[in-house]
Backbone as JSON Lines, residues from 0, in Angstrom:
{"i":0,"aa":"X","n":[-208.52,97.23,91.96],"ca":[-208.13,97.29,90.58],"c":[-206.64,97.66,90.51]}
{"i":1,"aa":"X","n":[-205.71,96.64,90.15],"ca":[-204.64,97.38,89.96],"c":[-204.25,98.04,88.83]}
{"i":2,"aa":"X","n":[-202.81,98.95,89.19],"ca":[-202.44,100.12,87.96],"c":[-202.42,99.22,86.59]}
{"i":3,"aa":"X","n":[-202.79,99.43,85.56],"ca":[-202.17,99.03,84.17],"c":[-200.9,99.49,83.81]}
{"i":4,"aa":"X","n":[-200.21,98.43,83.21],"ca":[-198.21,98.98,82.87],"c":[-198.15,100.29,82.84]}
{"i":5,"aa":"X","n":[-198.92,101.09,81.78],"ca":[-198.69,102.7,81.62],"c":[-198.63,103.39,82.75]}
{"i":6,"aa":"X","n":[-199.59,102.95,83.85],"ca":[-200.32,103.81,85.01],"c":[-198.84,103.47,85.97]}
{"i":7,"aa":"X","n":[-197.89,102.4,85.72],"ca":[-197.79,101.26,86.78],"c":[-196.33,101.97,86.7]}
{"i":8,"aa":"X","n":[-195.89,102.52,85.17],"ca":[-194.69,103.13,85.03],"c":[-194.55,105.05,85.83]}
{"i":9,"aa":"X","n":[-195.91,105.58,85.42],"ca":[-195.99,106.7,86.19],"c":[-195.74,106.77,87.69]}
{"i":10,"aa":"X","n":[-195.96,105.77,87.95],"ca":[-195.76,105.22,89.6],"c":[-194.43,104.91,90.11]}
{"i":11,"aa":"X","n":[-193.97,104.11,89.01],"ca":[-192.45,103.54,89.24],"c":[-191.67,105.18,88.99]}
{"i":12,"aa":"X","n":[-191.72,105.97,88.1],"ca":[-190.81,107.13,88.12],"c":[-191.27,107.87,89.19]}
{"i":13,"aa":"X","n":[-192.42,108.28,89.72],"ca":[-192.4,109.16,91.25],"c":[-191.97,108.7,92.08]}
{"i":14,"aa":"X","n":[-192.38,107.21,92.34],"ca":[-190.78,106.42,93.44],"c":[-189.62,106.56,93.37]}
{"i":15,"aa":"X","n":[-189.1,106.34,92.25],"ca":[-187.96,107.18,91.61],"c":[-187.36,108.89,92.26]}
{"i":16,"aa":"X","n":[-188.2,109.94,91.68],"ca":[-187.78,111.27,92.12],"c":[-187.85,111.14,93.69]}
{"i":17,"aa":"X","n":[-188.86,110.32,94.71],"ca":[-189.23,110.49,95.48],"c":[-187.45,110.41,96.53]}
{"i":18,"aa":"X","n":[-187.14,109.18,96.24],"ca":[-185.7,108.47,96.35],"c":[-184.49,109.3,95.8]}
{"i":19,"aa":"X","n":[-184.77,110.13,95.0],"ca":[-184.0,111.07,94.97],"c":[-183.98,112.38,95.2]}
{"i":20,"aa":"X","n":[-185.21,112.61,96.13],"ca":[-185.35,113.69,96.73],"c":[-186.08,114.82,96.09]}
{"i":21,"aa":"X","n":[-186.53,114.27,94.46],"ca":[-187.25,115.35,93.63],"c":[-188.62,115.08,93.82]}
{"i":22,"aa":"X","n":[-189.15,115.63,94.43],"ca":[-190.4,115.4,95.36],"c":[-191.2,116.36,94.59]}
{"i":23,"aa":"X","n":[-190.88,117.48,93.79],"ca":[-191.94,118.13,92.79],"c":[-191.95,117.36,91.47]}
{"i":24,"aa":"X","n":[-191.46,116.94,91.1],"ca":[-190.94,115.66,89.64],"c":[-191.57,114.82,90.07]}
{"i":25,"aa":"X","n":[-191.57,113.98,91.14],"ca":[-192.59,112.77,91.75],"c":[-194.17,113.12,91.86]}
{"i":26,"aa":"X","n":[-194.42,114.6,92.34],"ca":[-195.84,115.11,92.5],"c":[-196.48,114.79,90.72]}
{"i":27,"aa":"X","n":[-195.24,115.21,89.78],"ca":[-195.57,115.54,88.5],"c":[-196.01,114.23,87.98]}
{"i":28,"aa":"X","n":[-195.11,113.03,88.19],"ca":[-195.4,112.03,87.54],"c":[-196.64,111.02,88.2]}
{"i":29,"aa":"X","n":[-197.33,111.53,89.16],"ca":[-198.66,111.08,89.74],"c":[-199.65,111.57,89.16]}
{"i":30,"aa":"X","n":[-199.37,113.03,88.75],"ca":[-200.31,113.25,88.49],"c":[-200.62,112.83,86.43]}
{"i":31,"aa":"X","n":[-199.83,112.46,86.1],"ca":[-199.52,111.55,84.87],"c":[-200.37,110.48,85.39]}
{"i":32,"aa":"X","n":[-200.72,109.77,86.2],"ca":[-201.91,108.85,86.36],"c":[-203.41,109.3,86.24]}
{"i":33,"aa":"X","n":[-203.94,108.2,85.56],"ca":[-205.28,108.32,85.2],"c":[-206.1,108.71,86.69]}
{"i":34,"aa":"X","n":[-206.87,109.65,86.61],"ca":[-207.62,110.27,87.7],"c":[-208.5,109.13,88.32]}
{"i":35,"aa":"X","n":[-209.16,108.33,87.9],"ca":[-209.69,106.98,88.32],"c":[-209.02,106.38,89.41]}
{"i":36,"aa":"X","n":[-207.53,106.37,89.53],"ca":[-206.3,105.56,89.57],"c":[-205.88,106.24,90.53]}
{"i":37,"aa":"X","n":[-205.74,107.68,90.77],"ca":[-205.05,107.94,91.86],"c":[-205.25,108.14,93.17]}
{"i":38,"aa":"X","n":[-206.52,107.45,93.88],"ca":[-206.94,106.98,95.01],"c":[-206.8,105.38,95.64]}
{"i":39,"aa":"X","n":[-206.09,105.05,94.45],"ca":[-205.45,103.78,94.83],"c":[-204.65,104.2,96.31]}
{"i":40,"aa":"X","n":[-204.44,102.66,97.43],"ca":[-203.37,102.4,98.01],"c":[-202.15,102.89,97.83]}
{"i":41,"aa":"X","n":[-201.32,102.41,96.49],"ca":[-199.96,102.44,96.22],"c":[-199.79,103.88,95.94]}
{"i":42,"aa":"X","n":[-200.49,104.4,95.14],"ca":[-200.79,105.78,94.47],"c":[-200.47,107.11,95.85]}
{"i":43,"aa":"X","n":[-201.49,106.64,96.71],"ca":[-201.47,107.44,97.46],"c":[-200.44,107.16,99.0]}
{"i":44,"aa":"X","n":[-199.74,106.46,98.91],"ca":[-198.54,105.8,99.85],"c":[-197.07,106.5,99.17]}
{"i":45,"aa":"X","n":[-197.14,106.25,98.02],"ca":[-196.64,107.71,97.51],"c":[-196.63,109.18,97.23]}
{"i":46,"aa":"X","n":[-197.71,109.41,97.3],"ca":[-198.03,111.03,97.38],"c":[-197.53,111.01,99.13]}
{"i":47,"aa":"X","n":[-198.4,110.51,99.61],"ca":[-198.04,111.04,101.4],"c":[-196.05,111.13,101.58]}
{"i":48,"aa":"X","n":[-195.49,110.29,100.96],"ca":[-194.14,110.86,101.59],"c":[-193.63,112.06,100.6]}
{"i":49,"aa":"X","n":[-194.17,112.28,99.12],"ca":[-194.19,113.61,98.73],"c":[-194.77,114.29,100.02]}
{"i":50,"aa":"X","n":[-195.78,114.51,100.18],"ca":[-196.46,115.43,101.23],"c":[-195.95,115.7,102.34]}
{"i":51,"aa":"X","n":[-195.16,114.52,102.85],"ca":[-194.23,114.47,104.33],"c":[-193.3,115.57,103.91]}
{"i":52,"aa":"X","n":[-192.64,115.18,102.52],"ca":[-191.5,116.14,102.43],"c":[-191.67,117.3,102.34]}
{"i":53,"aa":"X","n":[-192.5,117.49,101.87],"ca":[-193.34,119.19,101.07],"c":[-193.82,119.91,102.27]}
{"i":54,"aa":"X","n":[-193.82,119.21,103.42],"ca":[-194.6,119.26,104.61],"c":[-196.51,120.27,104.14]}
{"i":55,"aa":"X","n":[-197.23,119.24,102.96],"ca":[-197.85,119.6,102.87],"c":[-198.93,119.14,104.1]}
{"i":56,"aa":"X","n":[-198.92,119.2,105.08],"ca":[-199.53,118.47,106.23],"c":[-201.36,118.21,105.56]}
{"i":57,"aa":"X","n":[-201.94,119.2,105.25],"ca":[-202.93,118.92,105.59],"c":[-203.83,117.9,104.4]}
{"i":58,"aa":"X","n":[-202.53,117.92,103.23],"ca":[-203.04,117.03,102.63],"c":[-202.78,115.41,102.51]}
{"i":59,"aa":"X","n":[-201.35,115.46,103.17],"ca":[-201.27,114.27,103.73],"c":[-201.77,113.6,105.06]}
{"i":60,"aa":"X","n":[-202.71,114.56,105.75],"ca":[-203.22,113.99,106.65],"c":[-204.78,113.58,106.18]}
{"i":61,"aa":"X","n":[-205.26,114.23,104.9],"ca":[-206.55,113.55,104.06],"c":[-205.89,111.98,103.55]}
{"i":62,"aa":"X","n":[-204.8,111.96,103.01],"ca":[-204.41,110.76,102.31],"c":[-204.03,109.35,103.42]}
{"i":63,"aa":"X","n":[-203.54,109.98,104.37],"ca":[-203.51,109.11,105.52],"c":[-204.43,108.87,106.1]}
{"i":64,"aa":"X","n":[-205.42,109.26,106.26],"ca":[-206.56,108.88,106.94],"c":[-207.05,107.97,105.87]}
{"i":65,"aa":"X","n":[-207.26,108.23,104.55],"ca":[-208.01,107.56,103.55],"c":[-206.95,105.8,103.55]}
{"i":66,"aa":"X","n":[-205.75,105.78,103.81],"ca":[-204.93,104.75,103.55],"c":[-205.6,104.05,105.24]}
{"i":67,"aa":"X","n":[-205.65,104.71,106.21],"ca":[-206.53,103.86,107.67],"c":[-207.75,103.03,106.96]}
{"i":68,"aa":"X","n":[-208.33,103.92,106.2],"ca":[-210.06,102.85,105.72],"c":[-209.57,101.89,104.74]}
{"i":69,"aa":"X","n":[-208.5,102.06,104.09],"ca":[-208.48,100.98,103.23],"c":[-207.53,99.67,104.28]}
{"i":70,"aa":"X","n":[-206.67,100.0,104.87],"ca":[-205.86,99.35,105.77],"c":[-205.28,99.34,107.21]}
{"i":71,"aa":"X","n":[-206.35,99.61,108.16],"ca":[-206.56,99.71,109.47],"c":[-205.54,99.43,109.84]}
{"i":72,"aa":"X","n":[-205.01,97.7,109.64],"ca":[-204.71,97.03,110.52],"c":[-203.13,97.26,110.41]}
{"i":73,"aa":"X","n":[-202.69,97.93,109.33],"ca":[-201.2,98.46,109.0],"c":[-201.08,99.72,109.91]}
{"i":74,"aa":"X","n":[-200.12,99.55,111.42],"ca":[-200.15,100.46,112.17],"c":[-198.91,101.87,111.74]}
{"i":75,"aa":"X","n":[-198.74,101.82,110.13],"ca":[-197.88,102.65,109.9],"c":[-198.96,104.12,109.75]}
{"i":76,"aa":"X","n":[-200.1,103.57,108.93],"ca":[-200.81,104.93,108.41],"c":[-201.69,105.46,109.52]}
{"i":77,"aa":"X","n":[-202.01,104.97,110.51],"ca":[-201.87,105.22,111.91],"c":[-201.11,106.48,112.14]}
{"i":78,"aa":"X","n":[-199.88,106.19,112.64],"ca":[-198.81,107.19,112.78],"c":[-198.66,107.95,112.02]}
{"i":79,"aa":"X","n":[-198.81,108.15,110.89],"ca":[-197.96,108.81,109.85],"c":[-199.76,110.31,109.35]}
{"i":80,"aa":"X","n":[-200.77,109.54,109.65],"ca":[-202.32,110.28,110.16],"c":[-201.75,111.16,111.19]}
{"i":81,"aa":"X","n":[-201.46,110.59,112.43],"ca":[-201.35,110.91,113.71],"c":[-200.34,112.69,113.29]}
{"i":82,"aa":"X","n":[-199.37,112.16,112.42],"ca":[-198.04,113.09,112.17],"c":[-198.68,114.69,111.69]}
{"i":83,"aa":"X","n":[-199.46,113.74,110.43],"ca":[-200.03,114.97,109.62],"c":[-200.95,116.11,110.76]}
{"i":84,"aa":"X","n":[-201.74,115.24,111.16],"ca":[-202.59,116.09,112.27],"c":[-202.28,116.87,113.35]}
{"i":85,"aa":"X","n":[-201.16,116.18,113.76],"ca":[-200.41,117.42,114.67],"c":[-199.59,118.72,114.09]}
{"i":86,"aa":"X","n":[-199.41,118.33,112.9],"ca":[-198.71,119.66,112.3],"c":[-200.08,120.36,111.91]}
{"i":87,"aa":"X","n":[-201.09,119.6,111.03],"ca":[-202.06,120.79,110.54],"c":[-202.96,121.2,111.55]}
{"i":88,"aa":"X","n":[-203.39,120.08,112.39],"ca":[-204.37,120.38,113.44],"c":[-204.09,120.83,115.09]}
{"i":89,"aa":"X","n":[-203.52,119.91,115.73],"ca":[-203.21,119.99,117.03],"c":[-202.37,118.69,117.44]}
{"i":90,"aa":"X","n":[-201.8,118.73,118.68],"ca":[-201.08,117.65,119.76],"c":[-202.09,116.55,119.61]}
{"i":91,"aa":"X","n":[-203.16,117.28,120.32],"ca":[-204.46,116.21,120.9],"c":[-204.9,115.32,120.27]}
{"i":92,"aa":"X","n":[-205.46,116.45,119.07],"ca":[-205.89,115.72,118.26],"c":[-205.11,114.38,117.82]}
{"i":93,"aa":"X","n":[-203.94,114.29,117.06],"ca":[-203.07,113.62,116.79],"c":[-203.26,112.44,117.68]}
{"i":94,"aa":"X","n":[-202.92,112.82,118.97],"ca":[-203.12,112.1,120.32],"c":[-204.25,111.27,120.18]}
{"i":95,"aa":"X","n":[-205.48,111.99,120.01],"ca":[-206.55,110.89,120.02],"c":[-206.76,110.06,118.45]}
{"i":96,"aa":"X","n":[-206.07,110.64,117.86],"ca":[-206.14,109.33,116.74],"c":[-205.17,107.77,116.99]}
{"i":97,"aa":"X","n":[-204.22,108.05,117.76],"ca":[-203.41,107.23,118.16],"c":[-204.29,106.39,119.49]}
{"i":98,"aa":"X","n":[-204.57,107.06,120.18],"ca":[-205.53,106.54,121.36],"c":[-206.72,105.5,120.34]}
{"i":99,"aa":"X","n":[-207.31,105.72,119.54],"ca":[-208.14,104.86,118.82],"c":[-207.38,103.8,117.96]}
{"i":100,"aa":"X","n":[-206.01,104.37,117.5],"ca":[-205.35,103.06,117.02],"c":[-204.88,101.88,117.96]}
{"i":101,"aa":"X","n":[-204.73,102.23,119.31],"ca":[-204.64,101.46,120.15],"c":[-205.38,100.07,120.41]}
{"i":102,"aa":"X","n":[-206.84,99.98,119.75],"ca":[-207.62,99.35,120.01],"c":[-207.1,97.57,118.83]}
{"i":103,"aa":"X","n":[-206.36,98.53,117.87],"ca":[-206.31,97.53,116.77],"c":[-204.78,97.25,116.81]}
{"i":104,"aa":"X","n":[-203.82,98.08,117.64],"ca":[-202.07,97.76,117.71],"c":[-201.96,98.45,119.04]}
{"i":105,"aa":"X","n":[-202.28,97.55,119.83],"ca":[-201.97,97.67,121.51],"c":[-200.84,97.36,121.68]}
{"i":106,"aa":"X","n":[-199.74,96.2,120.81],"ca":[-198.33,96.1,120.86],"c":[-197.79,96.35,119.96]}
{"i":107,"aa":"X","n":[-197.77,97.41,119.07],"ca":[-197.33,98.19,118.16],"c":[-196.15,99.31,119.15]}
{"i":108,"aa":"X","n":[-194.93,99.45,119.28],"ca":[-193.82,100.4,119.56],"c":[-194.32,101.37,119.05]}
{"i":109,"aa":"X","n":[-194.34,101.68,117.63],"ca":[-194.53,102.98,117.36],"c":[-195.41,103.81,117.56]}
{"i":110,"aa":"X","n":[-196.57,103.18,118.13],"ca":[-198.14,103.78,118.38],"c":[-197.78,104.23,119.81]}
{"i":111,"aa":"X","n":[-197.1,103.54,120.86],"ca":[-196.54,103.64,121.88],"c":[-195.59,105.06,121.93]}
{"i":112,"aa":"X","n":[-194.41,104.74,121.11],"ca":[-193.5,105.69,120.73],"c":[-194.1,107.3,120.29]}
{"i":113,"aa":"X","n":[-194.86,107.35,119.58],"ca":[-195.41,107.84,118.89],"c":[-196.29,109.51,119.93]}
{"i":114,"aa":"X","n":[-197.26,107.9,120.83],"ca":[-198.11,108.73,121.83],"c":[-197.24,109.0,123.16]}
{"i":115,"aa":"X","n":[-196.2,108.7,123.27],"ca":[-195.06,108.94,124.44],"c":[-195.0,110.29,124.37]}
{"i":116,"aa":"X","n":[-194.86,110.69,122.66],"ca":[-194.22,112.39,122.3],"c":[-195.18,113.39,122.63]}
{"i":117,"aa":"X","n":[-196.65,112.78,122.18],"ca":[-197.7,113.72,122.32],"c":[-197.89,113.2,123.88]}
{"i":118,"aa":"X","n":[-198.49,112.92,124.56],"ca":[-198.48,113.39,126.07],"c":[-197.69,114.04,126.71]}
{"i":119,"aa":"X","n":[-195.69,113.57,126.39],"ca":[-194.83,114.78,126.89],"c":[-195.06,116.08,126.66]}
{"i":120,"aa":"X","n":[-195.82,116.41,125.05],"ca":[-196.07,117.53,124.41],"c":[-197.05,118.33,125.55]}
{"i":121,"aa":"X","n":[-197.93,117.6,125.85],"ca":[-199.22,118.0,126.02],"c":[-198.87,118.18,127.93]}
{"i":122,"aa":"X","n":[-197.39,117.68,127.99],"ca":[-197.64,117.93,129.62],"c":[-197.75,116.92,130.24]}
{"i":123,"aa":"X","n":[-198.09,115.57,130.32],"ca":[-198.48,114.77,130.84],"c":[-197.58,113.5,130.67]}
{"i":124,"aa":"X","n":[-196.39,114.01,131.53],"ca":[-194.66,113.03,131.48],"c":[-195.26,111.73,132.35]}
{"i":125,"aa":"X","n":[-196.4,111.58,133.28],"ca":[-196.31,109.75,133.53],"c":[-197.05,109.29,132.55]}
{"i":126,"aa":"X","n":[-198.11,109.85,131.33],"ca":[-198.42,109.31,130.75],"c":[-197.4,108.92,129.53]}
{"i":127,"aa":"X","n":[-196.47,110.28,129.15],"ca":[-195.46,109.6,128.3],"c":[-194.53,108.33,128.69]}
{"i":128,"aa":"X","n":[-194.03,108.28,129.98],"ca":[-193.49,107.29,130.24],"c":[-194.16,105.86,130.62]}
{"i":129,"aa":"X","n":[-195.26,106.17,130.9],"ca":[-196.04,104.59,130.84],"c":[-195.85,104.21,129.46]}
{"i":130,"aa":"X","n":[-196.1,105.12,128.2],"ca":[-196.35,104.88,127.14],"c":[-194.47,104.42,126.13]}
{"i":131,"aa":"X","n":[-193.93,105.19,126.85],"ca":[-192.61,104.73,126.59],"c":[-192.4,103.06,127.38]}
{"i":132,"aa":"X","n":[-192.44,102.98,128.55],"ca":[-192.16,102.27,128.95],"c":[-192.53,100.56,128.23]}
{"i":133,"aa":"X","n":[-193.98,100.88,127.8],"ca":[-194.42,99.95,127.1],"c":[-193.94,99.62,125.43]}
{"i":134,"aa":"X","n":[-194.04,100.52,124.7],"ca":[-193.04,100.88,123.69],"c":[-191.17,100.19,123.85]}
{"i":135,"aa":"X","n":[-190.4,100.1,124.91],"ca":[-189.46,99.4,125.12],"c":[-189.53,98.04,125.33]}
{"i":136,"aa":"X","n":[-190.2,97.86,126.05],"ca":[-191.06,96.09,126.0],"c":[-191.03,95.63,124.93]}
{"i":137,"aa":"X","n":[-191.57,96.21,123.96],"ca":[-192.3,95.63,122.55],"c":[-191.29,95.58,121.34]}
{"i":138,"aa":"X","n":[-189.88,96.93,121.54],"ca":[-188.89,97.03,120.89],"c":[-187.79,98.26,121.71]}
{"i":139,"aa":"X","n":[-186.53,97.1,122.1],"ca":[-185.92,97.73,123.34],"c":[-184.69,99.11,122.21]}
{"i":140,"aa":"X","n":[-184.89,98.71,120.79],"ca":[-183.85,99.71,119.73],"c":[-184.24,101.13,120.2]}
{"i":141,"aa":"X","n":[-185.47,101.21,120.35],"ca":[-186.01,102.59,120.41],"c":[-185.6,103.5,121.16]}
{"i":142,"aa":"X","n":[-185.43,102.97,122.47],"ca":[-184.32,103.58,124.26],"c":[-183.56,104.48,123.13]}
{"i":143,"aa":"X","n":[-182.2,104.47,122.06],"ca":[-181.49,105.29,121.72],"c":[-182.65,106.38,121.01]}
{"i":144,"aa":"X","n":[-183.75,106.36,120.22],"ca":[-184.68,106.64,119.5],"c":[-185.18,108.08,120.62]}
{"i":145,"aa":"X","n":[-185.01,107.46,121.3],"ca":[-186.19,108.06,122.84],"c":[-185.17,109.37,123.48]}
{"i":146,"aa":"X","n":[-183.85,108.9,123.61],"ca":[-183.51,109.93,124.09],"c":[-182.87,111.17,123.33]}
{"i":147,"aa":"X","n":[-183.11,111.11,122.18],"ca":[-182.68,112.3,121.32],"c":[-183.97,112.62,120.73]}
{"i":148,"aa":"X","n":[-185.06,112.19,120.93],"ca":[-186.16,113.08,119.96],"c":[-186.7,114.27,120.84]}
{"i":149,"aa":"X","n":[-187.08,114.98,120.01],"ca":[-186.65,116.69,120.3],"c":[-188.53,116.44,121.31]}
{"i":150,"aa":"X","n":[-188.8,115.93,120.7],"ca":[-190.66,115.83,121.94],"c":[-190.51,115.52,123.07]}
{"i":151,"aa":"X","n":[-189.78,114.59,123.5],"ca":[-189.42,114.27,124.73],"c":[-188.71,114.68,125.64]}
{"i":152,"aa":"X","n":[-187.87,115.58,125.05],"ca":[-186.77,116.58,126.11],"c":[-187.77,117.13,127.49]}
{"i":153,"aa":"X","n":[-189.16,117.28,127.31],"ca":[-189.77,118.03,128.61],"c":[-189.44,116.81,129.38]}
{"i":154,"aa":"X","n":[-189.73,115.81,128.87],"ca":[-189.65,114.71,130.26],"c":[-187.94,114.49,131.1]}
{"i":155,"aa":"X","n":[-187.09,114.42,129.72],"ca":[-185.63,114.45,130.46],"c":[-185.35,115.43,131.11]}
{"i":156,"aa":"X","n":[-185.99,116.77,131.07],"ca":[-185.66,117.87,131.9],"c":[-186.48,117.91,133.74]}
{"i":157,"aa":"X","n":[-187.33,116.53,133.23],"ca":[-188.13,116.58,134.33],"c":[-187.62,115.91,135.25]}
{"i":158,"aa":"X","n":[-186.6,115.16,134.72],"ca":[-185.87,113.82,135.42],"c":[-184.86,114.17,136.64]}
């Protein structure tokens, strides 16, 4: 069902604050959507980067998971699940949600990228680098990506 204009404008102004960084003004104008309405896709693709920002983790890791059942095969809400869960829950965990996205984006970089950080996390530098390694294959931009993210330093120190 999509938003109706009214619903469709409440939406367009939280994209709005979101883009300008007013991420409590954006929470506000969602919730200006009809309650029916705000388990939508779009609805809730916007709340989650409120939530990223707010670092409300554990509720953007409910909304991300809910955006996986509606759209599996989009390996963003994948990652962005994976994100929430390691801040509210654990490494592993995170880890094994990515390990199951594998099945549906085996050449997805970022699922690659992604699980490179959590195995370095977790200790386990040949599994990050198999997982990097494959991740460069698939998109070679990332190499600069790789060597400044703060997860991976155990492995450059290992080097």
């Amino acid at each position: 069902m999509p938003l109706e204009p009214d619903q469709q404008l409440y939406l367009t102004v939280a994209a709005g604050f979101v883009e300008l960084g007013m991420f409590l003004d954006a929470e506000a104008a969602l919730d200006d959507i009809d309650a029916f309405c705000r388990g939508l896709p779009e609805v809730l693709a916007v709340r989650m980067k409120i939530y990223q920002a707010l670092e409300r983790w554990e509720l953007m890791q409910a909304a991300a998971k809910r955006m996986v059942e509606y759209d599996p095969d989009d390996a963003q809400w994948w990652v962005l699940w994976a994100q929430a869960t390691r801040h509210s829950s654990s490494v592993e965990a995170a880890r094994l949600i990515l390990v199951n996205a594998l099945e549906r984006h085996a050449h997805d970089a970022g699922i690659h990228f992604n699980l490179a950080c959590y195995e370095c996390q977790l200790g386990n530098i040949d599994g990050a680098k198999e997982h990097l390694k494959t991740c460069f294959d698939f998109d070679p931009s990332m190499r600069l990506k790789a060597l400044v993210h703060e997860d991976l330093q155990p492995m450059w120190e290992s080097l």
